[in-house]
Biopython code that builds the backbone (N, CA, C, O; Angstrom):
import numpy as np
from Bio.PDB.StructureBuilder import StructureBuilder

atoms = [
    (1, "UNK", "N", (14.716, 14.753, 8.860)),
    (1, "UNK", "CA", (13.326, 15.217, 8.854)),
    (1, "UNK", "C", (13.304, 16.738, 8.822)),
    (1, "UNK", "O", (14.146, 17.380, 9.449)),
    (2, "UNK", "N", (12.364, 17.317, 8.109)),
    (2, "UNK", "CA", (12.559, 18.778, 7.862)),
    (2, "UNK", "C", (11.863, 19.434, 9.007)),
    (2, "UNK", "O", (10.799, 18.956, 9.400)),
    (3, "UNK", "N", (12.346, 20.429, 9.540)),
    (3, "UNK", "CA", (11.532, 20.858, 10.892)),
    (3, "UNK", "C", (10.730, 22.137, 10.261)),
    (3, "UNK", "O", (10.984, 22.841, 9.284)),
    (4, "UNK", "N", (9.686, 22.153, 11.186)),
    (4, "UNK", "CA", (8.629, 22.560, 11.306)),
    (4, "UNK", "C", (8.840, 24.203, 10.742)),
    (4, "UNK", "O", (9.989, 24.552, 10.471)),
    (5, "UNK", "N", (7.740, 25.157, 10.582)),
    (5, "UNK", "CA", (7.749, 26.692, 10.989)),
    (5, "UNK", "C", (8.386, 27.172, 12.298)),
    (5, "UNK", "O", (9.470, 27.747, 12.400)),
    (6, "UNK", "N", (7.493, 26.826, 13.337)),
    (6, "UNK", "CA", (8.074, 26.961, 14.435)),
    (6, "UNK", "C", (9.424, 26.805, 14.513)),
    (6, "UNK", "O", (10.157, 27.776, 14.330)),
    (7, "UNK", "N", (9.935, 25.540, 14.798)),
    (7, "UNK", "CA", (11.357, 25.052, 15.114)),
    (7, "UNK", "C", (12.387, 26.188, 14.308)),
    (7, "UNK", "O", (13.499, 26.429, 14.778)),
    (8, "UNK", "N", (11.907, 26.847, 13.069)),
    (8, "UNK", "CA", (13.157, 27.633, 12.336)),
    (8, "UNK", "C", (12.622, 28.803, 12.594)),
    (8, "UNK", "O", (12.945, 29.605, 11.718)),
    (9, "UNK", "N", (11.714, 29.421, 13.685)),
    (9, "UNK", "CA", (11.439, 30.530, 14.142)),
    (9, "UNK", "C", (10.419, 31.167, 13.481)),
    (9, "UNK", "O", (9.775, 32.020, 14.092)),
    (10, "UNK", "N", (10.086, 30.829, 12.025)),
    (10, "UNK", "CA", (8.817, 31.664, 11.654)),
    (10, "UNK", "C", (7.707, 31.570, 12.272)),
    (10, "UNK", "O", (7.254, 30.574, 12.836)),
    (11, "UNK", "N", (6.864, 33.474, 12.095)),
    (11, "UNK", "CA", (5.503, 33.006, 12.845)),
    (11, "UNK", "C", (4.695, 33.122, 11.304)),
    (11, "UNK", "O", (5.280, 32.990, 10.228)),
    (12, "UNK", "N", (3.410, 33.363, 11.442)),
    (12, "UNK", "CA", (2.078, 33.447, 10.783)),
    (12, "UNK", "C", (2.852, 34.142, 9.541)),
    (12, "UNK", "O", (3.792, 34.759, 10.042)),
    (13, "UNK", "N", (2.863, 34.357, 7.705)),
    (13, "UNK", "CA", (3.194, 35.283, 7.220)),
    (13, "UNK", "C", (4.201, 35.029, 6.193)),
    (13, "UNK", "O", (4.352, 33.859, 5.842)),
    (14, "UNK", "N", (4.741, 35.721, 5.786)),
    (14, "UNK", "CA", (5.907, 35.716, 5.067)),
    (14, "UNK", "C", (7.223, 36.932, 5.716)),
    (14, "UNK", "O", (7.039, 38.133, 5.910)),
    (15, "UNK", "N", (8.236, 36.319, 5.894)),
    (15, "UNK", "CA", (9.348, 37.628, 6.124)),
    (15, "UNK", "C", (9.900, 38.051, 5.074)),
    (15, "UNK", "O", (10.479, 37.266, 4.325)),
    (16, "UNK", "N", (9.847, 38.999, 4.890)),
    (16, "UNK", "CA", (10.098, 40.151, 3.504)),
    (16, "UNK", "C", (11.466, 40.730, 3.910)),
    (16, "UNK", "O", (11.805, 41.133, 5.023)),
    (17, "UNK", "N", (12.185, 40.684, 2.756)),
    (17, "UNK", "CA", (13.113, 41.514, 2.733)),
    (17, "UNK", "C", (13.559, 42.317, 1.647)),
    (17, "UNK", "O", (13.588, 41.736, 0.562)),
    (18, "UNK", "N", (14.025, 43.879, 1.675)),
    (18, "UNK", "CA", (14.051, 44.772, 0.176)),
    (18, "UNK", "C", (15.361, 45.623, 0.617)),
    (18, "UNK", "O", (15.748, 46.102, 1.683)),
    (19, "UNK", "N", (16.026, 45.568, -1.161)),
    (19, "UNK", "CA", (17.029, 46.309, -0.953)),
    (19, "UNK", "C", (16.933, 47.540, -1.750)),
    (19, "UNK", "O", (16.076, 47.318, -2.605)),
    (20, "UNK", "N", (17.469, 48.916, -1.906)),
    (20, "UNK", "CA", (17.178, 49.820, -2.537)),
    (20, "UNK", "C", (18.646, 50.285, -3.145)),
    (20, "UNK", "O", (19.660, 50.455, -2.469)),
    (21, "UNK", "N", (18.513, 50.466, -4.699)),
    (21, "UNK", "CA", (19.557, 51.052, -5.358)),
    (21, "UNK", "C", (19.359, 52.518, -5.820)),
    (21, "UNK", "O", (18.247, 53.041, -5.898)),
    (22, "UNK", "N", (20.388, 53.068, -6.084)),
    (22, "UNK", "CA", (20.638, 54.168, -6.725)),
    (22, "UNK", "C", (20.657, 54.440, -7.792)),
    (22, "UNK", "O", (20.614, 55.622, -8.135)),
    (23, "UNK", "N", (20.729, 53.435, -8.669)),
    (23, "UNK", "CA", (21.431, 52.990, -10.145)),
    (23, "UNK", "C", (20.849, 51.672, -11.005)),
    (23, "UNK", "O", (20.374, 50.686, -10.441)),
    (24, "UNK", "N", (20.913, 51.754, -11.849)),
    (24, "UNK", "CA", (20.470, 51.016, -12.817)),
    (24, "UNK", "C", (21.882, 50.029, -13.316)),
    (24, "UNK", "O", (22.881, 50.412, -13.926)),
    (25, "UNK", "N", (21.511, 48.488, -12.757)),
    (25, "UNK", "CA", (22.435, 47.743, -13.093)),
    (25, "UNK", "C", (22.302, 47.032, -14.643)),
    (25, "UNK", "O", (22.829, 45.982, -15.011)),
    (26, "UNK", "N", (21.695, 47.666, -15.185)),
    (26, "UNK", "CA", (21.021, 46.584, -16.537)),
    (26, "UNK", "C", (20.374, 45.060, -16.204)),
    (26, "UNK", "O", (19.477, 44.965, -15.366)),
    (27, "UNK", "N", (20.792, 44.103, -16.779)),
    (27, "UNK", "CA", (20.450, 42.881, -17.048)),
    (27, "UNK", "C", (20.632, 42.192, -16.394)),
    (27, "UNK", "O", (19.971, 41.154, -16.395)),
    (28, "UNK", "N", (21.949, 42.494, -15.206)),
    (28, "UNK", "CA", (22.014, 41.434, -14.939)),
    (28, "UNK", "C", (21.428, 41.171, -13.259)),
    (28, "UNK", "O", (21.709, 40.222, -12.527)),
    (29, "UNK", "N", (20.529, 42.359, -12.958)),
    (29, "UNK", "CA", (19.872, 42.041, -11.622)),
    (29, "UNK", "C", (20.980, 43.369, -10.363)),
    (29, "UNK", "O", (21.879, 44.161, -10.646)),
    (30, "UNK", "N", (20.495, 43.120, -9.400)),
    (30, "UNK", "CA", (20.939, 44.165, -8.436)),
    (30, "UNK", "C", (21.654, 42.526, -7.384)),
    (30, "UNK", "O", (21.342, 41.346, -7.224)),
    (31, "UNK", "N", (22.787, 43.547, -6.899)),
    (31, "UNK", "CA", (23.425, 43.107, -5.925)),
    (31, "UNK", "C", (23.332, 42.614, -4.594)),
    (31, "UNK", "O", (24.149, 43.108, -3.816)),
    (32, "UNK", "N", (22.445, 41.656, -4.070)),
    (32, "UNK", "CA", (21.752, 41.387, -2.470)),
    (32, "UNK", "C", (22.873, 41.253, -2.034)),
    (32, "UNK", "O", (22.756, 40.066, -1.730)),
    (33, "UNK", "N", (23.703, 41.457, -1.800)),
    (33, "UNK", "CA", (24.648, 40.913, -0.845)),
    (33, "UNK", "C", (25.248, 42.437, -0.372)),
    (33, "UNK", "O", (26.402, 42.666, -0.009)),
    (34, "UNK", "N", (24.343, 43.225, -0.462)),
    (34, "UNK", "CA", (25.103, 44.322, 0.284)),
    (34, "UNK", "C", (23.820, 44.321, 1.352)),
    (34, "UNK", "O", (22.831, 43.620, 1.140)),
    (35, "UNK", "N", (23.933, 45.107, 2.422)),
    (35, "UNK", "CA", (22.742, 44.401, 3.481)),
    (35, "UNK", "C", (21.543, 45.202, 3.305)),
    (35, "UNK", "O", (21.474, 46.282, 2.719)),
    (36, "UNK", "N", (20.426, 44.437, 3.981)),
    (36, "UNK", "CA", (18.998, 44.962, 3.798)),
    (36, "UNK", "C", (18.716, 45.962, 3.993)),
    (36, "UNK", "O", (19.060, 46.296, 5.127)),
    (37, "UNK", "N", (18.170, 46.798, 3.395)),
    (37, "UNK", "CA", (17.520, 48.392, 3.795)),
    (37, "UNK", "C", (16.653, 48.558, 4.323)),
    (37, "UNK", "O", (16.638, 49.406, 5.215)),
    (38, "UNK", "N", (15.461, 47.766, 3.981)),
    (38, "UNK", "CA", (14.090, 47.421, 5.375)),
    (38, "UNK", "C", (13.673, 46.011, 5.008)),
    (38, "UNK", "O", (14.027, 45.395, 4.002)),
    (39, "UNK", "N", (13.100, 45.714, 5.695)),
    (39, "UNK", "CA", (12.740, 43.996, 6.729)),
    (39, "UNK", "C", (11.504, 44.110, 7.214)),
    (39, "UNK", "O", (11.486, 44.950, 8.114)),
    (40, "UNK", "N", (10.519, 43.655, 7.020)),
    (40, "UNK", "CA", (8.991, 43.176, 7.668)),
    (40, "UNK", "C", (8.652, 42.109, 7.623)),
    (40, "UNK", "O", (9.370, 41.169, 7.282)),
    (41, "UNK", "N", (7.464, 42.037, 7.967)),
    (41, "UNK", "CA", (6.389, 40.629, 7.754)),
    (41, "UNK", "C", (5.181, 40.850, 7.252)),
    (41, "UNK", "O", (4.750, 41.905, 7.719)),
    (42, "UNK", "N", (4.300, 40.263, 6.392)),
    (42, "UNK", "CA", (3.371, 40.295, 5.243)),
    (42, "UNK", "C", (2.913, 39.194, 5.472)),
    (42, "UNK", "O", (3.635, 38.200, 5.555)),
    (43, "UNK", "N", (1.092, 39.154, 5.678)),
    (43, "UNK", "CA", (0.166, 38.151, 6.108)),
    (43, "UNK", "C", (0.460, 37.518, 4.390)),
    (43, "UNK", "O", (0.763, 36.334, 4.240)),
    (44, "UNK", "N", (0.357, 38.244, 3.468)),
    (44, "UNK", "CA", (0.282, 37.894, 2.223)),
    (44, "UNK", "C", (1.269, 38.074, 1.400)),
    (44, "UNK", "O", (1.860, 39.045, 1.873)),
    (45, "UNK", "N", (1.841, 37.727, 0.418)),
    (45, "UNK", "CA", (2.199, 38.257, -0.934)),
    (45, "UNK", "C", (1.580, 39.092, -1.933)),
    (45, "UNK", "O", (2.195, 39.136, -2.999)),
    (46, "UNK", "N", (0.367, 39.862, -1.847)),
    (46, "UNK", "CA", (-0.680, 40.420, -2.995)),
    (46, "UNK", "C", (-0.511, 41.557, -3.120)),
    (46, "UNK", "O", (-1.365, 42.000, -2.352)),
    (47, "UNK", "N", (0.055, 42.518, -3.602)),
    (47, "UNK", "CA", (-0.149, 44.114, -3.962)),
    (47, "UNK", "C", (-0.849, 44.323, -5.233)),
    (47, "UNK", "O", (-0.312, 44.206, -6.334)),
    (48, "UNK", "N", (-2.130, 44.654, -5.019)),
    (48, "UNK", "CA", (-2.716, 45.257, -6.276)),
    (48, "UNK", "C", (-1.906, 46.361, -7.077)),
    (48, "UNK", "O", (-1.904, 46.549, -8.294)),
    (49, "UNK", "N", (-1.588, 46.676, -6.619)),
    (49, "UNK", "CA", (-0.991, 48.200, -7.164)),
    (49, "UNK", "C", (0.304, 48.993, -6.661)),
    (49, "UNK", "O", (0.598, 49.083, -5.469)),
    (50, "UNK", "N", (0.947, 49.482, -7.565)),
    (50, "UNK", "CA", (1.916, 49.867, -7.099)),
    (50, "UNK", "C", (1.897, 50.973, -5.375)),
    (50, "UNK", "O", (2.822, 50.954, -4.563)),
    (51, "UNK", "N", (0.839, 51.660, -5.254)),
    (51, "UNK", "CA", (0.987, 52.281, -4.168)),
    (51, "UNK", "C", (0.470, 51.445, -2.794)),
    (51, "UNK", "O", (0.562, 51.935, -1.669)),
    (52, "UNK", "N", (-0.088, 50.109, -3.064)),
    (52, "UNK", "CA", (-0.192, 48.904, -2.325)),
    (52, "UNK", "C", (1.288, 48.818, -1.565)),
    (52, "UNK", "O", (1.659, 49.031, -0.411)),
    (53, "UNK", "N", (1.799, 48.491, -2.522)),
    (53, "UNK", "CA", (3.559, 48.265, -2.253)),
    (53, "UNK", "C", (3.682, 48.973, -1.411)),
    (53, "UNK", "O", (3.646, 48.605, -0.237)),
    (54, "UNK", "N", (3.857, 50.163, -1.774)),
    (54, "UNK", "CA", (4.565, 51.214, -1.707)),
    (54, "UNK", "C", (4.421, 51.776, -0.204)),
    (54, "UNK", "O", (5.326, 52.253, 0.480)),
    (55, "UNK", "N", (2.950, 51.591, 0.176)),
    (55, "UNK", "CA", (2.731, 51.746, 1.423)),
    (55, "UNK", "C", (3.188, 50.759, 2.465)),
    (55, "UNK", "O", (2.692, 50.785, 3.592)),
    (56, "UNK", "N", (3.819, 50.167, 2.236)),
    (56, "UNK", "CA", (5.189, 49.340, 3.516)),
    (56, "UNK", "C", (5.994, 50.108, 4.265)),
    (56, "UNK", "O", (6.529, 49.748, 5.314)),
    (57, "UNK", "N", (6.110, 51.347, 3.660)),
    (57, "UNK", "CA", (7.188, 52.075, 4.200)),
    (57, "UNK", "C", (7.167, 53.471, 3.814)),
    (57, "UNK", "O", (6.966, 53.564, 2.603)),
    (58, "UNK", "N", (7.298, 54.581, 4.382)),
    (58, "UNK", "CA", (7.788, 55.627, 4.055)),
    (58, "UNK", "C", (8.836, 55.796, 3.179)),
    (58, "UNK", "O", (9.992, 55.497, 3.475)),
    (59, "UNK", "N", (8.471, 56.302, 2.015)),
    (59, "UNK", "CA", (9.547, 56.993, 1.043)),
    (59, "UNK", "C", (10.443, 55.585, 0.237)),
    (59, "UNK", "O", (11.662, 55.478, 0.099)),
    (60, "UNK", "N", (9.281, 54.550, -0.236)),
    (60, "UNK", "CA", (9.534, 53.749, -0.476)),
    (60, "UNK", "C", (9.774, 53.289, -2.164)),
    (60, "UNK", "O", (8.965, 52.814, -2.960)),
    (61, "UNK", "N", (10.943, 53.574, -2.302)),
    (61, "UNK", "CA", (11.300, 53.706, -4.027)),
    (61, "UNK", "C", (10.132, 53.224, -4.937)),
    (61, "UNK", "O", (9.498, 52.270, -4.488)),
    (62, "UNK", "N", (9.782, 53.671, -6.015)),
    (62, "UNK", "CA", (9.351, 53.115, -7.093)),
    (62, "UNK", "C", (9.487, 52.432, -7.983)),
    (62, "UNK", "O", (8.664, 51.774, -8.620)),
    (63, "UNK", "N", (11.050, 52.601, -8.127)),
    (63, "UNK", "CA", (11.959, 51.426, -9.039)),
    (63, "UNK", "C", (13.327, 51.338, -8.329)),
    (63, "UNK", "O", (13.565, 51.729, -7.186)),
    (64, "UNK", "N", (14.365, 50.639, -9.375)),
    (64, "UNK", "CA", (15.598, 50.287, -8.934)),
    (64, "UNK", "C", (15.249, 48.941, -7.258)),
    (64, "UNK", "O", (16.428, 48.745, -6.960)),
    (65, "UNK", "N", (14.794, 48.471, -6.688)),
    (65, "UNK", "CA", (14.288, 47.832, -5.511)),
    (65, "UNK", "C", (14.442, 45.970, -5.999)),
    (65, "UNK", "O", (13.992, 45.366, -6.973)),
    (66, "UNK", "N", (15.258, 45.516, -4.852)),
    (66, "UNK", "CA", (15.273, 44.231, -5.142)),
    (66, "UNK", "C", (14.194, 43.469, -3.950)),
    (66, "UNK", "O", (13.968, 44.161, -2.957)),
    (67, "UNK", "N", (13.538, 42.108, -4.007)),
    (67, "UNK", "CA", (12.522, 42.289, -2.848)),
    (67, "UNK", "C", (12.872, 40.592, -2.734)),
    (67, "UNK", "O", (13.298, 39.979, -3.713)),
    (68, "UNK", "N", (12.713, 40.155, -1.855)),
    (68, "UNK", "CA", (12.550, 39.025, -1.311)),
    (68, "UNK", "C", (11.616, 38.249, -0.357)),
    (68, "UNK", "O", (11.994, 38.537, 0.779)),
    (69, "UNK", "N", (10.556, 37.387, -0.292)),
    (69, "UNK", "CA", (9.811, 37.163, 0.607)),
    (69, "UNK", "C", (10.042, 35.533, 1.136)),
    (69, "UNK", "O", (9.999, 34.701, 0.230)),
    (70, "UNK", "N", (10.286, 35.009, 2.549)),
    (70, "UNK", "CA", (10.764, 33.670, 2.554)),
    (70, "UNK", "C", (9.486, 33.592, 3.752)),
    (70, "UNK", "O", (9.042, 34.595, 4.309)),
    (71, "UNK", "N", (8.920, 31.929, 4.058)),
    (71, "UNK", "CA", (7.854, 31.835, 4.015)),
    (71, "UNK", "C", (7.579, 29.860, 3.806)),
    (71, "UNK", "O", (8.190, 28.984, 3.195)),
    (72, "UNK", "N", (6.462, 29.882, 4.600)),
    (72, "UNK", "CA", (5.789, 28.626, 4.406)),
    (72, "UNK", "C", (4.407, 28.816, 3.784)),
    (72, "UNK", "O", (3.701, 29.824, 3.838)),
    (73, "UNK", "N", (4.203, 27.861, 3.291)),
    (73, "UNK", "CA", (2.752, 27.868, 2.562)),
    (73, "UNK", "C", (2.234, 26.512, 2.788)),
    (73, "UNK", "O", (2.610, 25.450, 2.293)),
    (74, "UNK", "N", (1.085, 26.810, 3.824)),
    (74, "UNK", "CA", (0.228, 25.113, 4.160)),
    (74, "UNK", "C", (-0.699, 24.805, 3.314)),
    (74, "UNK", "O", (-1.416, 25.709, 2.885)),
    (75, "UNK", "N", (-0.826, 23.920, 3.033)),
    (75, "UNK", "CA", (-1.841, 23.406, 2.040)),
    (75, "UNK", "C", (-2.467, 22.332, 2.876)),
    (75, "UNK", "O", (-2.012, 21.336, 3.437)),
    (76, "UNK", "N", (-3.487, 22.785, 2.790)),
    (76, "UNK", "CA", (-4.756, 21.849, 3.852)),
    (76, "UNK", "C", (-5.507, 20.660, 3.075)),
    (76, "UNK", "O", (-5.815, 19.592, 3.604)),
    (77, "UNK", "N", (-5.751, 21.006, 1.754)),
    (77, "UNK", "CA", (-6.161, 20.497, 0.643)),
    (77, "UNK", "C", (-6.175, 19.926, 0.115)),
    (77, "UNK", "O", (-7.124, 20.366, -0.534)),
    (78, "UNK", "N", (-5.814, 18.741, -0.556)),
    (78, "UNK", "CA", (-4.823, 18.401, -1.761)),
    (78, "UNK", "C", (-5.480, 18.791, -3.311)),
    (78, "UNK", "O", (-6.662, 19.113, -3.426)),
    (79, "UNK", "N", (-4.874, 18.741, -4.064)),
    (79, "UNK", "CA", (-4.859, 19.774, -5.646)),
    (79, "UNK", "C", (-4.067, 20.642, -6.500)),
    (79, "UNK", "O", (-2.880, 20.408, -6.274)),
    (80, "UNK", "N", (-4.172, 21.306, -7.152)),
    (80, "UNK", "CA", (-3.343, 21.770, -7.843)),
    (80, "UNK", "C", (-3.721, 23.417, -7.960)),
    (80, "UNK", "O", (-4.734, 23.998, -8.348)),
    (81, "UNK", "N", (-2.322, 23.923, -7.398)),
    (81, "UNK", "CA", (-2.320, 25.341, -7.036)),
    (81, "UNK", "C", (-1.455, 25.958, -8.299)),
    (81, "UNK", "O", (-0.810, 25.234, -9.058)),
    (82, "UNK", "N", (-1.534, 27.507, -8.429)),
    (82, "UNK", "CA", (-1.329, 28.087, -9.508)),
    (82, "UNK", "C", (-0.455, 29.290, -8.604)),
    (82, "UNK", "O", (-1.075, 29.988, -7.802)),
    (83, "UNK", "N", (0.881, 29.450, -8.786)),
    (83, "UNK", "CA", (1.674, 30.856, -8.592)),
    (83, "UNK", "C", (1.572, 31.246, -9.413)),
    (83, "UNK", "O", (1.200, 30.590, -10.386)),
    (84, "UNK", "N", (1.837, 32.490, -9.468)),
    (84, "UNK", "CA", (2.511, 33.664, -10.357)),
    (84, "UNK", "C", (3.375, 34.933, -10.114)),
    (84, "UNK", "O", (3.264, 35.333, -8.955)),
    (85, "UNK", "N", (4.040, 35.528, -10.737)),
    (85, "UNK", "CA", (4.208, 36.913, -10.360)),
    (85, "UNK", "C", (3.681, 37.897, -11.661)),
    (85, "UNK", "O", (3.421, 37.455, -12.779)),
    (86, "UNK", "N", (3.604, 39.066, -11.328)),
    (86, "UNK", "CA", (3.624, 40.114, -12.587)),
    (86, "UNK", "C", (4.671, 41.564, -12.321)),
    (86, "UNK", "O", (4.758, 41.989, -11.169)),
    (87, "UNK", "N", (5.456, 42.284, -13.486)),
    (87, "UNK", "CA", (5.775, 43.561, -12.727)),
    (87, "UNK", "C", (6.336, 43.631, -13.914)),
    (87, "UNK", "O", (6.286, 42.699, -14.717)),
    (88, "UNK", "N", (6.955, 44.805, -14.150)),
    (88, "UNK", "CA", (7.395, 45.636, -15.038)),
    (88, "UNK", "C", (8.863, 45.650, -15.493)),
    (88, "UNK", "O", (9.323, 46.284, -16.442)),
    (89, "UNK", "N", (9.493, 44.862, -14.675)),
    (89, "UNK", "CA", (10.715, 44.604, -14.682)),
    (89, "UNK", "C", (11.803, 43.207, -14.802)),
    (89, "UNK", "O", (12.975, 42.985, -15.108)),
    (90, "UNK", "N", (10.701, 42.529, -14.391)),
    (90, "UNK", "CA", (11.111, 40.899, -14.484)),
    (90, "UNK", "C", (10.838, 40.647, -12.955)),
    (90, "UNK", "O", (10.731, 41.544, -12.120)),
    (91, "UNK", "N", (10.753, 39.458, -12.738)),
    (91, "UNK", "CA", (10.508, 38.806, -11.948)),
    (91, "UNK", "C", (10.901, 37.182, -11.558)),
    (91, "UNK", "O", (10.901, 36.419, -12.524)),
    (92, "UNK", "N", (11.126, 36.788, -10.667)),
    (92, "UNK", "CA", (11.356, 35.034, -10.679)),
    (92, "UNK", "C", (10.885, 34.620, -9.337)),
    (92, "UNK", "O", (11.227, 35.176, -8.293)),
    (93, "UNK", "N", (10.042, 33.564, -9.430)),
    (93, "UNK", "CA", (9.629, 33.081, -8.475)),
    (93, "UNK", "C", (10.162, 31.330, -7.601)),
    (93, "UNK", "O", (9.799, 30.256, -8.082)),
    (94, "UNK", "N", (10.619, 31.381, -6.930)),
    (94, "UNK", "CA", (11.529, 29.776, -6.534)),
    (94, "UNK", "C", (10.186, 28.953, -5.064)),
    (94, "UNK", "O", (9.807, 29.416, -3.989)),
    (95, "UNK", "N", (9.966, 28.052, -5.553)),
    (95, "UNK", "CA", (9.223, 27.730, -4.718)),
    (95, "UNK", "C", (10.076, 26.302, -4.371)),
    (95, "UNK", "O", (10.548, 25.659, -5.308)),
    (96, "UNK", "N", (10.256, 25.815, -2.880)),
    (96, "UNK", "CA", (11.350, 24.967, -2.334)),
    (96, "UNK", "C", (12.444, 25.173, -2.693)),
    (96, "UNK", "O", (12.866, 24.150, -3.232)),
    (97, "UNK", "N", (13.198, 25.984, -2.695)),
    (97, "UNK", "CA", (14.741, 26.695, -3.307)),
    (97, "UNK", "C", (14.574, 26.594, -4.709)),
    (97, "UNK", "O", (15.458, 26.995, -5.467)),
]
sb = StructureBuilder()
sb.init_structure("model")
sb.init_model(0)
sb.init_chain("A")
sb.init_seg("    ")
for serial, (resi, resn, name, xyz) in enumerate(atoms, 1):
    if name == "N":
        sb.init_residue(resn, " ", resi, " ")
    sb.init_atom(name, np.array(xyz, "f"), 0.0, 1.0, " ", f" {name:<3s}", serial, name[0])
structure = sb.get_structure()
């Protein structure tokens, strides 16, 4: 049985995590496995705008940035919901791994 929010410690939100490069890896994506550079929590996923973002953090890159957000999503409802992402660089979105 899959346990709860609670039981795996999340509260209210999404936990965010971003890494910051120096360099331009081309194509094939940036390296997560070197460790996190900053870590929060986000009621939402929504940045209108790049200085939306940007305001997470002091001195918070503009590019080169890998981002991660892990997270429950309740659905009270039943129906048919619509993700997306948008950005300038590519993007991928995994919903249940």
């Amino acid at each position: 049985m899959a346990k709860s929010p609670e039981e795996m410690g999340y509260t209210s939100g999404f936990h965010s995590k971003y890494w910051f490069f120096n360099y331009w890896t081309g194509n094939n994506g940036y390296d997560t496995s070197k460790p996190v550079d900053f870590t929060n929590y986000v009621d939402n996923i929504n940045f209108p705008n790049d200085a939306a973002f940007q305001a997470q953090r002091w001195l918070f890159p503009g590019d080169r940035f890998a981002a991660e957000w892990v997270g429950f999503i309740q659905i009270n409802t039943p129906g048919i919901y619509e993700f997306s992402t948008k950005s300038d660089d590519g993007s991928r979105l995994f919903i249940n791994d």
